[in-house]
N, CA, C and O atoms as a Maestro MAE file, in Angstrom:
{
 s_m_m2io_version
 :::
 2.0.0
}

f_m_ct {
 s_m_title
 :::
 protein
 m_atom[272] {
  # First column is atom index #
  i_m_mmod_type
  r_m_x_coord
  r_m_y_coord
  r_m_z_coord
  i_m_residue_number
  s_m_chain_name
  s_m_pdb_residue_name
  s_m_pdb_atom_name
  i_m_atomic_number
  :::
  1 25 88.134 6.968 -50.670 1 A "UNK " " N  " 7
  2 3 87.660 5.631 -50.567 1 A "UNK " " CA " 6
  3 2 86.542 5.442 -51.584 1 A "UNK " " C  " 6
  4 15 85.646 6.276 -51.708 1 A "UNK " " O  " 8
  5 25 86.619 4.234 -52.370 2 A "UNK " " N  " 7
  6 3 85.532 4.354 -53.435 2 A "UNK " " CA " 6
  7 2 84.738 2.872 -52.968 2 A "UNK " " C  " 6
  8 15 85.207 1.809 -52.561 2 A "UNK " " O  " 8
  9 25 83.421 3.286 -53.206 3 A "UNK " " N  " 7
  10 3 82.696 2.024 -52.992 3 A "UNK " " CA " 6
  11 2 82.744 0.460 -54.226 3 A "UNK " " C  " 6
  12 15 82.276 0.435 -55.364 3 A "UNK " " O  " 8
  13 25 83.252 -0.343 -53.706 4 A "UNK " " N  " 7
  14 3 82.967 -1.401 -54.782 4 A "UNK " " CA " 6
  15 2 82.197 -2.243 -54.528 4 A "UNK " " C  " 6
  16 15 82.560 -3.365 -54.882 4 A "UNK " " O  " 8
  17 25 80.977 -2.159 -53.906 5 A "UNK " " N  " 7
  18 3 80.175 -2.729 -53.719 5 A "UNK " " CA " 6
  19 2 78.673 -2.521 -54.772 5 A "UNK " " C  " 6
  20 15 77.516 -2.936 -54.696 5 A "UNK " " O  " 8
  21 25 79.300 -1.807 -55.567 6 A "UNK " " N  " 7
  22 3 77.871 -1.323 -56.836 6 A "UNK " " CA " 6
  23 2 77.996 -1.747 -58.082 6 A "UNK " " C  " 6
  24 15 79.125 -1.797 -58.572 6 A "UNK " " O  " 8
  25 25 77.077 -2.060 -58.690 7 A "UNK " " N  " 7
  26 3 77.198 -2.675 -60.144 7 A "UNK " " CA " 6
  27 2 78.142 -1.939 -61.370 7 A "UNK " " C  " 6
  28 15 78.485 -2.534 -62.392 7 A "UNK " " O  " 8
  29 25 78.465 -0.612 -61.073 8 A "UNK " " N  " 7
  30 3 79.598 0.132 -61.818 8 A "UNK " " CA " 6
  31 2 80.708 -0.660 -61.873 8 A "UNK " " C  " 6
  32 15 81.483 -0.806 -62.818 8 A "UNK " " O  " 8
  33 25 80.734 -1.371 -60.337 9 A "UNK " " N  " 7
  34 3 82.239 -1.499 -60.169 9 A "UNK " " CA " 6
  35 2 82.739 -3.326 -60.662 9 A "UNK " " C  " 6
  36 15 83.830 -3.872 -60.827 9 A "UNK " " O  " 8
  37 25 81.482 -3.740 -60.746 10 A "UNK " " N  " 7
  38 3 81.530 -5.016 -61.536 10 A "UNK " " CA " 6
  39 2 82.519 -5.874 -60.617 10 A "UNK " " C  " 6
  40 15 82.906 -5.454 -59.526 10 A "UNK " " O  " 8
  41 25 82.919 -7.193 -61.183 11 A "UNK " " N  " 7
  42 3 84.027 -7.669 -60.836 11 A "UNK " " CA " 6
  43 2 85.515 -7.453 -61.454 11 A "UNK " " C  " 6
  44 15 85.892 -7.474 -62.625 11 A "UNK " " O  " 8
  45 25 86.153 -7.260 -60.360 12 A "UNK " " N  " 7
  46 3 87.433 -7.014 -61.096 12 A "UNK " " CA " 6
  47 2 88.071 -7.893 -60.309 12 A "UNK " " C  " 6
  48 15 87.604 -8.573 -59.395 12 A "UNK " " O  " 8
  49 25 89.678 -7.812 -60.914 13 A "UNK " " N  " 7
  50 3 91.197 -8.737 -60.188 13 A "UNK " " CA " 6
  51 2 91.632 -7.846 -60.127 13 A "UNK " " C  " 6
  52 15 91.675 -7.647 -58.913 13 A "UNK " " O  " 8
  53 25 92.321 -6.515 -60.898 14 A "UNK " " N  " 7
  54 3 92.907 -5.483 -60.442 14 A "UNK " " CA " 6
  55 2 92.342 -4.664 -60.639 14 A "UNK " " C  " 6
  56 15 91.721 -4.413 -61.672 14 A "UNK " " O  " 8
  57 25 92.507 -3.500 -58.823 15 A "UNK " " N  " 7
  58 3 91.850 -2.850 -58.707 15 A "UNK " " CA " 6
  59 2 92.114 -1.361 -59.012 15 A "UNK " " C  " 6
  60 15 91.302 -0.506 -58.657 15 A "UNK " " O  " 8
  61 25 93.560 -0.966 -59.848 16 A "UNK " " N  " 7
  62 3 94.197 -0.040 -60.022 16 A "UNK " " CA " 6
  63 2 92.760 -0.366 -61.452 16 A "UNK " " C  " 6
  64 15 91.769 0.325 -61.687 16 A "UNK " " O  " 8
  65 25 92.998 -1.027 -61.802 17 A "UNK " " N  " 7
  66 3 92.457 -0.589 -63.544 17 A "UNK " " CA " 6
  67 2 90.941 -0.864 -63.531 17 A "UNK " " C  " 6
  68 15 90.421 -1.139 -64.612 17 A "UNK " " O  " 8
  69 25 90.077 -0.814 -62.279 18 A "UNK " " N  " 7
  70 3 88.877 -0.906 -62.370 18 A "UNK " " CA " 6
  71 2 88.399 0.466 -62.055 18 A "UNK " " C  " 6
  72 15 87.608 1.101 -62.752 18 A "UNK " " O  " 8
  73 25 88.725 0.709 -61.389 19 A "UNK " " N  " 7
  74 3 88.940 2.497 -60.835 19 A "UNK " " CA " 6
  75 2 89.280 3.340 -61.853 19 A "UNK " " C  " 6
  76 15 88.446 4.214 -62.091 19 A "UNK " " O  " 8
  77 25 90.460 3.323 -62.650 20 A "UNK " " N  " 7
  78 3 90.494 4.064 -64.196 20 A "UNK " " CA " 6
  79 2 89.282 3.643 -64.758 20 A "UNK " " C  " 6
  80 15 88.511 4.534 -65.118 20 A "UNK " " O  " 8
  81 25 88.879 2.228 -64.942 21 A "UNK " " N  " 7
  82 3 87.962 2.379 -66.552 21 A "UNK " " CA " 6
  83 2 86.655 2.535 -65.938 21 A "UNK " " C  " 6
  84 15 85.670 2.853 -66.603 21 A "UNK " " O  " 8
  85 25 86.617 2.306 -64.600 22 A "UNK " " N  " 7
  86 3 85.122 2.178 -64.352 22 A "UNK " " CA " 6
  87 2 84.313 2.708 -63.160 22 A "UNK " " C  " 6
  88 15 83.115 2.667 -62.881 22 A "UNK " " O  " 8
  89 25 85.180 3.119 -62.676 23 A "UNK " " N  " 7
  90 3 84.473 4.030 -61.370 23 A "UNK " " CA " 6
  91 2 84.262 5.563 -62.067 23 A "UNK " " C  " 6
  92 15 84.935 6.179 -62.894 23 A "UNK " " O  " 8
  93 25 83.122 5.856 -61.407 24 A "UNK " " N  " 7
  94 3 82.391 7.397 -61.408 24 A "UNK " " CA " 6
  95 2 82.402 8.087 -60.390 24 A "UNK " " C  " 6
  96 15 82.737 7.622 -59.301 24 A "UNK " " O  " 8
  97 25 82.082 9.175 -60.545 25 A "UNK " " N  " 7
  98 3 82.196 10.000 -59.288 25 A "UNK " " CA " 6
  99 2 81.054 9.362 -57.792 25 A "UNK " " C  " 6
  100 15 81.104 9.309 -56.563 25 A "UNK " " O  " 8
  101 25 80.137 8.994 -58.888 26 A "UNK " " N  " 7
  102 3 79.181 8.649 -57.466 26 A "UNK " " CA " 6
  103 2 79.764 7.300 -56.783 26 A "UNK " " C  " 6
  104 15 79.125 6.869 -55.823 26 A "UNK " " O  " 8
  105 25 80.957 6.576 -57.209 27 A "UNK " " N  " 7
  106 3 81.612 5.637 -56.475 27 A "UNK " " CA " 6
  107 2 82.592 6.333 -55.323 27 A "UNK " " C  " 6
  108 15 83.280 5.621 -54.592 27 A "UNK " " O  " 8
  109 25 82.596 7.535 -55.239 28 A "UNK " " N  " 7
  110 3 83.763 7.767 -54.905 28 A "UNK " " CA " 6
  111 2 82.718 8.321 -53.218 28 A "UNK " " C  " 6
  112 15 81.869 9.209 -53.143 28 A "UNK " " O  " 8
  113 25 83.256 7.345 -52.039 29 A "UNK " " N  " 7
  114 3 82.564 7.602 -50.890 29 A "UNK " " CA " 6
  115 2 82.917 8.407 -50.256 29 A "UNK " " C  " 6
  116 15 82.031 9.106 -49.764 29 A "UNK " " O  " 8
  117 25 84.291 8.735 -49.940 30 A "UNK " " N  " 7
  118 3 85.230 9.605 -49.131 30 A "UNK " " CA " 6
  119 2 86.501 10.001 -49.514 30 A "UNK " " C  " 6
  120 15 87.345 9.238 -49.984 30 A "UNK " " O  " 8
  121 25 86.683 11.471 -49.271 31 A "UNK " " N  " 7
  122 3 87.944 11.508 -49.581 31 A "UNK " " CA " 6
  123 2 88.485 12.705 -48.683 31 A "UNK " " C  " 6
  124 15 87.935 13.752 -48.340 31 A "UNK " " O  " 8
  125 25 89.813 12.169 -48.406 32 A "UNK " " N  " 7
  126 3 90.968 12.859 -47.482 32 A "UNK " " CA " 6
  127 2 91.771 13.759 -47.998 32 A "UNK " " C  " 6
  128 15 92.745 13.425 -48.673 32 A "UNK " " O  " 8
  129 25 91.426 15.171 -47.714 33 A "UNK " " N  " 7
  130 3 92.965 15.345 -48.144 33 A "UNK " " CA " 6
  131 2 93.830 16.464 -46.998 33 A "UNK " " C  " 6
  132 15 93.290 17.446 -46.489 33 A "UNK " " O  " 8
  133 25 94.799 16.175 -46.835 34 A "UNK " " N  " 7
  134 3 95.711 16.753 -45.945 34 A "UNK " " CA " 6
  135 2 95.143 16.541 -44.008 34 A "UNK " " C  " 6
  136 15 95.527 17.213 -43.052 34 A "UNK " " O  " 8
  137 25 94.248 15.493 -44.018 35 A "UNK " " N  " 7
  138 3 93.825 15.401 -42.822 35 A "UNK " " CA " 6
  139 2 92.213 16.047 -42.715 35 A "UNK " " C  " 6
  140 15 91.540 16.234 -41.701 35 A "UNK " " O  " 8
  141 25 91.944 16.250 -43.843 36 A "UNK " " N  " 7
  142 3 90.569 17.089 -43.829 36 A "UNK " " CA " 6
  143 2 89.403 15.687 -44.429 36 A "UNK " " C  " 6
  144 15 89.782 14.644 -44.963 36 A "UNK " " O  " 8
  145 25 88.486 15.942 -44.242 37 A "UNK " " N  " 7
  146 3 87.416 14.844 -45.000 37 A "UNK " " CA " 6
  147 2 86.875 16.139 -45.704 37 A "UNK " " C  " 6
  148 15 86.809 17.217 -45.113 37 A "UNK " " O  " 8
  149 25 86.524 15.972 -46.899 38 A "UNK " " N  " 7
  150 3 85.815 16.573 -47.584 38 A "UNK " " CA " 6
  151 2 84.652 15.852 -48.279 38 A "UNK " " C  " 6
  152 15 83.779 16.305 -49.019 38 A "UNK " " O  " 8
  153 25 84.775 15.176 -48.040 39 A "UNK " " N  " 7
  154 3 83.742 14.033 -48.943 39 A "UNK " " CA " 6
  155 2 83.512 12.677 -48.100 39 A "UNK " " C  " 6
  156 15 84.481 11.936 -47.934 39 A "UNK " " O  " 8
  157 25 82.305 12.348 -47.585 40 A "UNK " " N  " 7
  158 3 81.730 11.410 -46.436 40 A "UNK " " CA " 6
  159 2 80.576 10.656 -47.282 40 A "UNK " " C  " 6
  160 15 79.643 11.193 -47.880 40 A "UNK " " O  " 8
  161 25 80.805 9.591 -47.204 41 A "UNK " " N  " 7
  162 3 79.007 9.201 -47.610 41 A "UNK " " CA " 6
  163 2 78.383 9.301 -48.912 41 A "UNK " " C  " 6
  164 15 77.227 9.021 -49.229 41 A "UNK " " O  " 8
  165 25 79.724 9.926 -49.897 42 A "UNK " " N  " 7
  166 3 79.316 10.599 -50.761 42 A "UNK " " CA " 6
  167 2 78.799 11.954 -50.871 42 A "UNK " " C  " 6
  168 15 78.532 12.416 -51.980 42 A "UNK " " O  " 8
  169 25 78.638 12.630 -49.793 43 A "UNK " " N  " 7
  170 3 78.511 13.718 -50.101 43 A "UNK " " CA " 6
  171 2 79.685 15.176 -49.920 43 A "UNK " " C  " 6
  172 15 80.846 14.772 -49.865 43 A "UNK " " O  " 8
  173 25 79.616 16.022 -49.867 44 A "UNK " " N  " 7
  174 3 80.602 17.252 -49.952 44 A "UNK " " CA " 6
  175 2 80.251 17.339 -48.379 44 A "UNK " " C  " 6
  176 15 79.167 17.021 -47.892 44 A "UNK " " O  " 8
  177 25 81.422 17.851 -47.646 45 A "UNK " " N  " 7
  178 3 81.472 18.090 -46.397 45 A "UNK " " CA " 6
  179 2 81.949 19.746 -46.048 45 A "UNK " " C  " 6
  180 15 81.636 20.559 -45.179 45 A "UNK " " O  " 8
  181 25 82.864 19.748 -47.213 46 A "UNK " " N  " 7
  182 3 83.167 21.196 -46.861 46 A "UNK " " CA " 6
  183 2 82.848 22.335 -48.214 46 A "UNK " " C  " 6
  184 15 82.663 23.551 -48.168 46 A "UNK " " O  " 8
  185 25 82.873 21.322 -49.484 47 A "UNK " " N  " 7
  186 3 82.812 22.474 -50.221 47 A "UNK " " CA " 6
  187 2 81.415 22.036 -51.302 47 A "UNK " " C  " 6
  188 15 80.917 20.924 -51.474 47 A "UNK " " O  " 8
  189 25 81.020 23.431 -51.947 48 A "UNK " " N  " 7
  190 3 79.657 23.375 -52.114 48 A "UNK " " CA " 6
  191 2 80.375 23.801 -54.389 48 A "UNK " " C  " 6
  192 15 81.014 24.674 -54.977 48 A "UNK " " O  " 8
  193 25 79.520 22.225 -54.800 49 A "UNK " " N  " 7
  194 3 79.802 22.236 -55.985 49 A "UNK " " CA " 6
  195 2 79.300 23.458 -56.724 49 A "UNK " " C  " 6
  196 15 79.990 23.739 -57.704 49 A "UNK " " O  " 8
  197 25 78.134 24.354 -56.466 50 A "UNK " " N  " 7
  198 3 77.988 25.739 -57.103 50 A "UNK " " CA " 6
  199 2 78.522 26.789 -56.981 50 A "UNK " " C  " 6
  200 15 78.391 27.763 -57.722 50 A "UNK " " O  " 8
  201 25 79.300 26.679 -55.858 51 A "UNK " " N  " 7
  202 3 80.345 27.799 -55.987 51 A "UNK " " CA " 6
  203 2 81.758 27.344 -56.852 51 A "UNK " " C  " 6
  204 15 82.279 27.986 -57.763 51 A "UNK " " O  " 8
  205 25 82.147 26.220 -56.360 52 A "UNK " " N  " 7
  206 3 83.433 25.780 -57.247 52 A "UNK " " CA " 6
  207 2 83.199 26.137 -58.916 52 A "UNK " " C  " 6
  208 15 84.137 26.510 -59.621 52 A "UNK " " O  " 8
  209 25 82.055 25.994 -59.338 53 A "UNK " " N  " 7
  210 3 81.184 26.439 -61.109 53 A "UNK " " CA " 6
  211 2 81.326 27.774 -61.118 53 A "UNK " " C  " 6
  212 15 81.969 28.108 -62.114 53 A "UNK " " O  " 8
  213 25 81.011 28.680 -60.453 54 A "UNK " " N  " 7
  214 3 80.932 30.005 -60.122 54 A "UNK " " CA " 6
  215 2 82.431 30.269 -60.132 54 A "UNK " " C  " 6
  216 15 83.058 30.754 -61.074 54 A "UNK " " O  " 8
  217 25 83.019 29.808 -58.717 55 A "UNK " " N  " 7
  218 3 84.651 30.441 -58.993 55 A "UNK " " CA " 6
  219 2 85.161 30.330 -60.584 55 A "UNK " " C  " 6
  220 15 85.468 31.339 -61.219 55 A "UNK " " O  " 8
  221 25 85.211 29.075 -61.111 56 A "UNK " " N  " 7
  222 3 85.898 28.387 -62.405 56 A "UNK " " CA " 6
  223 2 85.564 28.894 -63.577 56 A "UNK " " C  " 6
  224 15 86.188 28.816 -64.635 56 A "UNK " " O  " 8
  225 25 84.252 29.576 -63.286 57 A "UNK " " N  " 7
  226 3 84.122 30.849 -64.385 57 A "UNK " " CA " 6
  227 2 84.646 31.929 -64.072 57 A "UNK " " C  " 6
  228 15 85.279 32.538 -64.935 57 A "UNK " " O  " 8
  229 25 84.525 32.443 -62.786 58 A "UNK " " N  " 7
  230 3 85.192 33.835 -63.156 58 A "UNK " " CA " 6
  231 2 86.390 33.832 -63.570 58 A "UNK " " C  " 6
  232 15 86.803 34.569 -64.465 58 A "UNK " " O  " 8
  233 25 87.226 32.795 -62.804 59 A "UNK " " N  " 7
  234 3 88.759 32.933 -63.217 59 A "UNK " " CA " 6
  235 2 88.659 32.249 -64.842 59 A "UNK " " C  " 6
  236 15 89.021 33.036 -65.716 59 A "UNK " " O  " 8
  237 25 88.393 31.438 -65.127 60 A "UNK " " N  " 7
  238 3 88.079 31.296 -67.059 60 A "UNK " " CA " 6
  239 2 87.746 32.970 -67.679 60 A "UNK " " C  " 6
  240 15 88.329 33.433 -68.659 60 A "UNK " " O  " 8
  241 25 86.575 33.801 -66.783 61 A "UNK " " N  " 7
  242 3 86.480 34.935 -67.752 61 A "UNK " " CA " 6
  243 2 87.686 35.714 -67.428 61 A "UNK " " C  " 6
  244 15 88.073 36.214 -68.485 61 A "UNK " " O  " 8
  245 25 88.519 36.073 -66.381 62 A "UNK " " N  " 7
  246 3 89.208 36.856 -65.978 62 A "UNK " " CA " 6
  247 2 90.782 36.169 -66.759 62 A "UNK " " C  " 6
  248 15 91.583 36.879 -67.367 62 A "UNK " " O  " 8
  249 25 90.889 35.145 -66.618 63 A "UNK " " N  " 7
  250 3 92.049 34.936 -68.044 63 A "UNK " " CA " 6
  251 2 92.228 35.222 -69.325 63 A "UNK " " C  " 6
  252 15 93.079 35.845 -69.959 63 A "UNK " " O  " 8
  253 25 90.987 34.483 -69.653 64 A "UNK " " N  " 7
  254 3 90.471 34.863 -70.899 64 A "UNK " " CA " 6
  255 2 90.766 36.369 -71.408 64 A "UNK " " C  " 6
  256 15 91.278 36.649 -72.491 64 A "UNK " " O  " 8
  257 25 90.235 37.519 -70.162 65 A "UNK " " N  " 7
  258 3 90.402 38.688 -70.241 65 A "UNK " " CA " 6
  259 2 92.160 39.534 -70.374 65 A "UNK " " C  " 6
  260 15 92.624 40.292 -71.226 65 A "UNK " " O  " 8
  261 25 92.665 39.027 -69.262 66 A "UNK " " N  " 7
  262 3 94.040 39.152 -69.915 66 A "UNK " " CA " 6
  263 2 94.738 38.724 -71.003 66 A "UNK " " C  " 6
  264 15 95.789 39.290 -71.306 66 A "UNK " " O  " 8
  265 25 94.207 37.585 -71.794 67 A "UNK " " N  " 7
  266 3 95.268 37.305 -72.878 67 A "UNK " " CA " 6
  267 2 94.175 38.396 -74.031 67 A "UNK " " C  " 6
  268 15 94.384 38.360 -75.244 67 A "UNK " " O  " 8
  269 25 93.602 38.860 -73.728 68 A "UNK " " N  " 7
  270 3 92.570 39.689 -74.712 68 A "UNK " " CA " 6
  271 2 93.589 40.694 -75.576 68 A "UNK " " C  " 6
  272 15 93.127 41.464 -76.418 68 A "UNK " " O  " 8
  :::
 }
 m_bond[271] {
  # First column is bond index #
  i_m_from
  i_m_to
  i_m_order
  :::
  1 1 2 1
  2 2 3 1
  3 3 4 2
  4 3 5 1
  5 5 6 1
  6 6 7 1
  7 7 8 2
  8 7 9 1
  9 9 10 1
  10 10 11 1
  11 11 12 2
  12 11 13 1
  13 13 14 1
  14 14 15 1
  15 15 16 2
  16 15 17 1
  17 17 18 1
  18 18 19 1
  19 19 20 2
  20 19 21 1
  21 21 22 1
  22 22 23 1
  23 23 24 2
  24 23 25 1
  25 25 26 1
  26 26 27 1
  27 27 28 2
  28 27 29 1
  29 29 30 1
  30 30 31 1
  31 31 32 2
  32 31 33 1
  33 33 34 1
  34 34 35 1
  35 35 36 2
  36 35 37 1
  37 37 38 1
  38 38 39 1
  39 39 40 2
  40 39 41 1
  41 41 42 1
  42 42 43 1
  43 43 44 2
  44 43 45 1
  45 45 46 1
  46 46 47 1
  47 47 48 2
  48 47 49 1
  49 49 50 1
  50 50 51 1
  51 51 52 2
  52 51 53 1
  53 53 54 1
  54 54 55 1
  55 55 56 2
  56 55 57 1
  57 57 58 1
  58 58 59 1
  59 59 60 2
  60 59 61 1
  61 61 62 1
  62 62 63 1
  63 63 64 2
  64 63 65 1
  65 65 66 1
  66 66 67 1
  67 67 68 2
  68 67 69 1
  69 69 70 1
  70 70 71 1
  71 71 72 2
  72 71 73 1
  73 73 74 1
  74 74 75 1
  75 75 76 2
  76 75 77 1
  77 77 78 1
  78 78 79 1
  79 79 80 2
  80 79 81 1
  81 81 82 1
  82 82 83 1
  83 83 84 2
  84 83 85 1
  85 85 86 1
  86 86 87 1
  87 87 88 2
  88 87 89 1
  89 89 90 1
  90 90 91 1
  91 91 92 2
  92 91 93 1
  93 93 94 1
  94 94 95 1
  95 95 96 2
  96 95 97 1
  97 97 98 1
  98 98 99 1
  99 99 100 2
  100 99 101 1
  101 101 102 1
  102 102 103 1
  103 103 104 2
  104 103 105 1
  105 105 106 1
  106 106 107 1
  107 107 108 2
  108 107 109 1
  109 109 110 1
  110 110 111 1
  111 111 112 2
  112 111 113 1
  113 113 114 1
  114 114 115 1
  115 115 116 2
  116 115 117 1
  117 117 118 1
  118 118 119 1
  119 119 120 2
  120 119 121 1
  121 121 122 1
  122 122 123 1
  123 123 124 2
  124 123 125 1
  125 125 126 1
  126 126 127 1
  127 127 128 2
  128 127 129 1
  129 129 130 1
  130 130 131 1
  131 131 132 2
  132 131 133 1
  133 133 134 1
  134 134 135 1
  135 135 136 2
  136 135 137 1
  137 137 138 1
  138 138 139 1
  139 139 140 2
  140 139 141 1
  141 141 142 1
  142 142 143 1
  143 143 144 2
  144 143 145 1
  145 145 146 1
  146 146 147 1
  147 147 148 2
  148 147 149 1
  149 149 150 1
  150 150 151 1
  151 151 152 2
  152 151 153 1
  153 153 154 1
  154 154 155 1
  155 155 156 2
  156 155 157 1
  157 157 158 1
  158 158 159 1
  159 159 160 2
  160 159 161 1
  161 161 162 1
  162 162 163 1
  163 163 164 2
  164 163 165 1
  165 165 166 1
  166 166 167 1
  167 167 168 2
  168 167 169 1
  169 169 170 1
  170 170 171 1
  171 171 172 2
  172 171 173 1
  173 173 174 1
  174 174 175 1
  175 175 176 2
  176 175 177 1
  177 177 178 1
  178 178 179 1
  179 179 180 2
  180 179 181 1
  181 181 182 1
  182 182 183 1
  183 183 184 2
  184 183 185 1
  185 185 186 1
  186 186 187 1
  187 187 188 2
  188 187 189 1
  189 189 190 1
  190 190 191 1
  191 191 192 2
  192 191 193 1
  193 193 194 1
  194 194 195 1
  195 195 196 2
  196 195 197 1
  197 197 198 1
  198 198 199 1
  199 199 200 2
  200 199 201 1
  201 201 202 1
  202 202 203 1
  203 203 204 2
  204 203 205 1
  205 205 206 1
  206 206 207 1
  207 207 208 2
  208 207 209 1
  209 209 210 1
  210 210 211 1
  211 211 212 2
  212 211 213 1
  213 213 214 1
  214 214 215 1
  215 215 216 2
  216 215 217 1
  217 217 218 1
  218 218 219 1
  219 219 220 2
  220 219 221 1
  221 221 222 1
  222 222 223 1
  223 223 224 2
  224 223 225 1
  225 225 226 1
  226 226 227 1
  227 227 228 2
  228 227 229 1
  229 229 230 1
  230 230 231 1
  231 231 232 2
  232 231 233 1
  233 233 234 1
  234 234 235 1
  235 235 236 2
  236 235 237 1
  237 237 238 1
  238 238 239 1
  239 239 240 2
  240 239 241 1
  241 241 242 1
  242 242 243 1
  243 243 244 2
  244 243 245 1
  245 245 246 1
  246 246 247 1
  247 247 248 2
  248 247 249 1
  249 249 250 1
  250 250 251 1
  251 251 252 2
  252 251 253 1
  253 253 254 1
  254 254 255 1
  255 255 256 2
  256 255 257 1
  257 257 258 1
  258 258 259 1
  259 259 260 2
  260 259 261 1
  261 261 262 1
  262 262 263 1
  263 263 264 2
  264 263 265 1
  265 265 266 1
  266 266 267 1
  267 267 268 2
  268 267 269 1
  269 269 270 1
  270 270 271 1
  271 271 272 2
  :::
 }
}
């Protein structure tokens, strides 16, 4: 669910192409996936953005390492 109630989101008529050109992450209030909320209020509910940085490097160095 993205908020359009903020000056990012300006006025639009369609809302498929306001969301491509102009929503940001901090529009983005909630999100579902598979029955889970992970994202409330804007914030992370289940997962913690410094580890996702952490995982996404190791597996970047550990690829990296096999095509070596």
């Amino acid at each position: 669910m993205i908020q359009t109630n903020v000056i990012t989101m300006g006025f639009f008529t369609d809302p498929t192409r306001v969301v491509i050109e102009a929503a940001e992450p901090s529009n983005v209030d909630t999100v579902v996936v598979d029955g889970r909320i992970l994202k409330r209020g804007g914030k992370f509910t289940t997962l913690v953005p410094e580890q996702i940085i952490t995982d996404a490097v190791l597996t970047r160095d550990a690829v990296r390492k096999r095509l070596s």
